[in-house]
N, C-alpha and C positions, 0 to 999 in steps of 0.2 A: 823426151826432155822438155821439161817447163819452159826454156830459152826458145823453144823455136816457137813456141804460142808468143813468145813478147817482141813486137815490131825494135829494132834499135837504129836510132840514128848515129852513125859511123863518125868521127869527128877524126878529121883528117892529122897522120902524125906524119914528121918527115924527119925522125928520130927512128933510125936503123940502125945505127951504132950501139955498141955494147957498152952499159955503164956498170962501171966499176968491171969487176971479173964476169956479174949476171948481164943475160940478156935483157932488153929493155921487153918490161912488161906491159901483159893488158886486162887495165879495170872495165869497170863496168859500173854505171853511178844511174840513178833516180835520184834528177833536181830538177824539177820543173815540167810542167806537162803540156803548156800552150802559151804561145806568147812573148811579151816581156821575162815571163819567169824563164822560159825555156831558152828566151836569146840571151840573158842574163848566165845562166850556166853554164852554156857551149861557151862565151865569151872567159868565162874565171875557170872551166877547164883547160881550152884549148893554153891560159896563160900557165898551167902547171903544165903539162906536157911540154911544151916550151923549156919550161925552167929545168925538168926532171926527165928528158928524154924518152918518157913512157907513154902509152897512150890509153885513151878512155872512149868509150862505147855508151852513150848517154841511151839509157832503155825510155822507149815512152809508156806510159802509166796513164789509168782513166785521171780525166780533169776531178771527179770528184772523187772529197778524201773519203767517203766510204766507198765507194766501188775500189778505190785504191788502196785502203787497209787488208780489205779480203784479199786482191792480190797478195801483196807484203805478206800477210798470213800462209796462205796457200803454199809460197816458195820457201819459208822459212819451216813450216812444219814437216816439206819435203828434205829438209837439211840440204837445200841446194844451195850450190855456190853462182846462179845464175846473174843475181846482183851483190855486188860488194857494199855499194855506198848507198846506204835506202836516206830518201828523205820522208823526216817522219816529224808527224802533228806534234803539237805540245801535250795532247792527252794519249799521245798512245806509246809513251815511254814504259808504264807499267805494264800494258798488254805484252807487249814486244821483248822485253826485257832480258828474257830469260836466252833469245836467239841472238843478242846482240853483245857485240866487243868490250869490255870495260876500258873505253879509252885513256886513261889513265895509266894501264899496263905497258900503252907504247907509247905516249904522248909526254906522262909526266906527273907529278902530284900535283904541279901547277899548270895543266892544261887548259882551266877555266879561268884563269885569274881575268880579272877585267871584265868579263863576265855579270850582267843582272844576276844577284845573288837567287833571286827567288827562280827564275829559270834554271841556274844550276841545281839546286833542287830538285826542282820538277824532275829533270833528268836524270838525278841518282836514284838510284835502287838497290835497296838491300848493301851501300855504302860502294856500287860502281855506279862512273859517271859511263848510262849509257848511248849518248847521246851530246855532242855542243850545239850550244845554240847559234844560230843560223842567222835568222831577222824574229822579230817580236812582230806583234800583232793587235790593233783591239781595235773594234767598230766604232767609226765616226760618221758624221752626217756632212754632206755634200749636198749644196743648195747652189740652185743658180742665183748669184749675184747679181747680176743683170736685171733680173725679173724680178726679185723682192725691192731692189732700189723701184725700179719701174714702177709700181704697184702699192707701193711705199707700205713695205712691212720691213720689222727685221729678223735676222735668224732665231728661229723657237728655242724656245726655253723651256716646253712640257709638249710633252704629246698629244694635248688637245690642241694646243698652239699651230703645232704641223698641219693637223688634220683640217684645223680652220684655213689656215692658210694657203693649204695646198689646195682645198676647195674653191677658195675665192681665185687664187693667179690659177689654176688651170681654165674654169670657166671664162675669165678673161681672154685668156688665149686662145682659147677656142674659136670666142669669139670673135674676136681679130684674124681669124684664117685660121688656125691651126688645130684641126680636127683630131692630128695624132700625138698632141698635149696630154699627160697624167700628172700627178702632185705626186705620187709617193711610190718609187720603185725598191726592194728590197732582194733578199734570199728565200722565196715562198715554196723552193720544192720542197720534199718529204725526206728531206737528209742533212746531214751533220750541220750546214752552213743555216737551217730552218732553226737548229736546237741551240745554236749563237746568238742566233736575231730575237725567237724568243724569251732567251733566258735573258737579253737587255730590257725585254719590253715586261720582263714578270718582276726582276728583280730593282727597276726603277720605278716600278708601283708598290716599294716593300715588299713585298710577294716571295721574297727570298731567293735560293737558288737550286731549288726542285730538292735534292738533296743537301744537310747540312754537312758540316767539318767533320761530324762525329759520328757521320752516316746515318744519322735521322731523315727519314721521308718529310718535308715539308711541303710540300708542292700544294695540299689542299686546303687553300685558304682564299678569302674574299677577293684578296687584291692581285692574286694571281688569273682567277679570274674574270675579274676587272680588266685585268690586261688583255686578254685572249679576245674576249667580246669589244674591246676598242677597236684592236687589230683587224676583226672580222671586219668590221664595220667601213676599211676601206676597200673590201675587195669590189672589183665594179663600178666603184664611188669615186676616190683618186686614185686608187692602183688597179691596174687591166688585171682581168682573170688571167690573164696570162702567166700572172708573176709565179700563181700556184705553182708554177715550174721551172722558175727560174733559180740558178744558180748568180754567182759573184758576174759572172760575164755575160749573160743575157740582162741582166739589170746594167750593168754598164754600158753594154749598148745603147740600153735604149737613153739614160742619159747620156752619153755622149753625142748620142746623134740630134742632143737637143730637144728632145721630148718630154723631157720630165721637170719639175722643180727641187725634187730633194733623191737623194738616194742613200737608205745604208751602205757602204763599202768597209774594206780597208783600205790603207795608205797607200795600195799599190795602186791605184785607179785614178793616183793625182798625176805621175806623169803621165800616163796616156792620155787625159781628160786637157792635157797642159800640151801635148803634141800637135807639132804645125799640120797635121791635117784633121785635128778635132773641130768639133763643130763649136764647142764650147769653152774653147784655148781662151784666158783672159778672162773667163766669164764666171768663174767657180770660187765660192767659197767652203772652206771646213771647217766644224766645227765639234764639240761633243755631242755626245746623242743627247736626245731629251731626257726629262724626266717625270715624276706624277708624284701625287699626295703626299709633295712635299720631302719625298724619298732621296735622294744625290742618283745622280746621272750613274748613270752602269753602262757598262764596255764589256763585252764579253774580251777576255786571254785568249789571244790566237797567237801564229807564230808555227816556225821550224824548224825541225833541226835536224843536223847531219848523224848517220849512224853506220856501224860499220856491223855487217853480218857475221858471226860467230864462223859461221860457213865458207867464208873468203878463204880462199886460197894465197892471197897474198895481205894480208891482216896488217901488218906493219904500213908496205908503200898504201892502202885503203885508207890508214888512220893519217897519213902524210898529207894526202889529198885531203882529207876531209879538217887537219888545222889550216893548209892553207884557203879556202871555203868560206872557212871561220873567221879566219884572221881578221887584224885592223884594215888595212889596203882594201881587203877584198869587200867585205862589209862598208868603207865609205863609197866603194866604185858603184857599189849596188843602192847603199840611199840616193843618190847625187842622178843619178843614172831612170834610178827605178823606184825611187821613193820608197824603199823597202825600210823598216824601220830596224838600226842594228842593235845589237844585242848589248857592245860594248857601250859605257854611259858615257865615255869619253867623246864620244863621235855626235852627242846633244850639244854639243859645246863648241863644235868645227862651225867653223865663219863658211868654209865652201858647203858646206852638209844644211845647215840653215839658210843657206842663201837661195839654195836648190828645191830646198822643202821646208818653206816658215815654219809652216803648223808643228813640225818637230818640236820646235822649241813651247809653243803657245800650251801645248796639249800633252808635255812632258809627263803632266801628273796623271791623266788620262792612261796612257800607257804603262806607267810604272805601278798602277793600283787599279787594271785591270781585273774583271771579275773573271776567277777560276771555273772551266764546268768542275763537277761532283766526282772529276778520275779519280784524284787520288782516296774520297772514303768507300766509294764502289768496285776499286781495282778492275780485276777482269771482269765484272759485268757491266763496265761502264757504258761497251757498246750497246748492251742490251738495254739499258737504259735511259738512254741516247735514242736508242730506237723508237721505243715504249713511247719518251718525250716528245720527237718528233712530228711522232704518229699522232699522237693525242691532238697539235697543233696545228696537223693540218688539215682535222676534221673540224676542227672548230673555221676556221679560217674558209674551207669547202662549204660551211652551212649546215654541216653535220650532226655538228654536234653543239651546245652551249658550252661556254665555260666551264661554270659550275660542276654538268655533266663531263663531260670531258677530263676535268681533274679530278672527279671522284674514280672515275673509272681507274685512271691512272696510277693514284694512289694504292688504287687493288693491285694492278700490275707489276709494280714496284715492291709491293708488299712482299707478293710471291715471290719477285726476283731477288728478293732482300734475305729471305727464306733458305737460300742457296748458301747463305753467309757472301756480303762481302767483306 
């Protein structure tokens, strides 16, 4: 059995009584895998059991989304009913598609309403909604405000900006004592969180978005690799070799613990960075990412969503749990709480939800005209693509390779993948 490979965290029920004529049931949900996110949904679980007498088994899941899609793959091609409730990326609706619930069978025609229209989207396939949106997502920049006042710069506006200025306040600080100061912390391993950070840094030097709408290969052009050879150019310089391996939370780290001047994130990394035991509570500002030649700032579309397994055994109370998840309540408990950004556009506009998290409001447009990756003209090869991308990025980045070189290779790669029909 697939279940006994997955560690689960037991979430205590004290509902033994029988509802209605049935026995009280038990789910089984993937939301969150370390952290905030993970005390965040034992907390919006444990309030449905509550409400609904049933209880839930939260499974733990690798921190990262590729090691974690394989899983999801693994147990759903075995038709297992081991998880009910998968949490799932904004690009892996089409992969997944075909093993999941059409929530709308048990929810309703109006299940989304309220709803980011373009998220609902994302989500439908082949005309079922298989998948609600969760929290939204797009990459911002986090700079210490402290230290740009100090130093008297102020937040960049292009990415040679950063790179100047993260060279100057780091050697400063240096200087001053602090030997384990860096300018520019990021997502530099060789997975999913690398192929976000780069496609901000290729498609805000025009450079486009590796693949177009219509599934044309673009990725091989000057400014894309323009891009790649800029990025190279901090590793060592303002960002530690180390980043090569860093996911969302090793770069967090290490700003938080006050080491850095700027970092890629998403929103979830404001309250923690804003909690009475951070090093840099008060000291933080966000902002958009940069941009180059003139191009508009790019945000990679991140974000997640609840889904219910074809495979569940109990499909209806699955889809119950996962509108309440969704809902309004639970979505402002979660920005207010965890700076998660929600789904609903109503909740830009809450006095408690912008008092908790300004930039919501500052950076509305930011998130609402987020860049897409290439899922939807690549369908099922997206991962392989994805791959391909990565990989390309983090040889350049390693020294490996040049730009140039790099996206020419790639372009081959893609070609072939392209070859397979997406």
């Amino acid at each position: 059995m697939l279940k006994k490979l997955i560690p689960a965290i037991a979430l205590a029920s004290t509902a033994t009584t029988v509802i209605g004529q049935a026995q009280a049931a038990e789910l089984t949900i993937s939301c969150g895998a370390v952290g905030a996110e993970l005390t965040l949904c034992q907390e919006g679980v444990r309030a449905w059991e509550e409400k609904t007498g049933h209880s839930v088994d939260i499974v733990s899941t690798p921190n990262s989304s590729t090691e974690r899609l394989s899983l999801y793959q693994q147990i759903l091609s075995a038709k297992s009913s081991d998880i009910d409730v998968m949490q799932i990326d904004v690009v892996w609706p089409g992969l997944l598609a075909n093993h999941l619930l059409d929530l709308r069978e048990t929810l309703g025609e109006d299940a989304a309403s309220g709803h980011f229209e373009t998220i609902v989207a994302n989500n439908t396939i082949d005309d079922r909604l298989v998948a609600m949106p969760w929290f939204t997502d797009a990459g911002v920049l986090y700079y210490r405000q402290d230290l740009l006042d100090k130093h008297g710069f102020e937040a960049p506006e292009t990415w040679q900006d950063l790179t100047e200025i993260a060279r100057e306040v780091q050697a400063a600080e240096r200087e001053a004592g602090n030997d384990k100061m860096w300018g520019f912390v990021f997502q530099g391993r060789a997975y999913e969180g690398l192929t976000c950070n780069a496609l901000e840094w290729v498609a805000s030097h025009g450079g486009g978005t590796i693949v177009d709408a219509e599934g044309e290969i673009t990725i091989d052009n000057e400014r894309a690799a323009e891009a790649l050879d800029l990025a190279a150019t901090w590793i060592g310089e303002i960002s530690p070799e180390g980043v090569l391996n860093y996911t969302e939370e090793e770069a967090r780290g290490v700003f938080q613990s006050g080491n850095a001047v700027f970092m890629r994130n998403w929103p979830y990394a404001w309250s923690l960075a804003q909690s009475e035991d951070s090093n840099v509570r008060d000291k933080v500002g966000v902002v958009k990412l940069p941009s180059a030649n003139g191009a508009d700032s790019a945000a990679t579309l991140g974000g997640w969503n609840l889904a219910v397994s074809r495979y569940s055994e109990n499909p209806e109370l699955a889809a119950d749990l996962v509108a309440f998840l969704t809902g309004e309540a639970e979505q402002k408990r979660r920005a207010i709480q965890g700076a998660y950004n929600p789904t609903l556009a109503s909740l830009y506009q809450d006095e408690e939800v912008l008092e908790a998290v300004p930039f919501f409001g500052t950076l509305y447009d930011t998130f609402t005209n987020a860049v897409a990756r290439p899922s939807a003209p690549t369908g099922d090869n997206y991962g392989r693509v994805s791959n391909s991308f990565f990989n390309a990025v983090h040889n350049v980045l390693s020294g490996n390779q040049s730009g140039a070189e790099a996206i020419a290779t790639l372009d081959s790669e893609l070609s072939r993948i392209k070859r397979r029909r997406w």
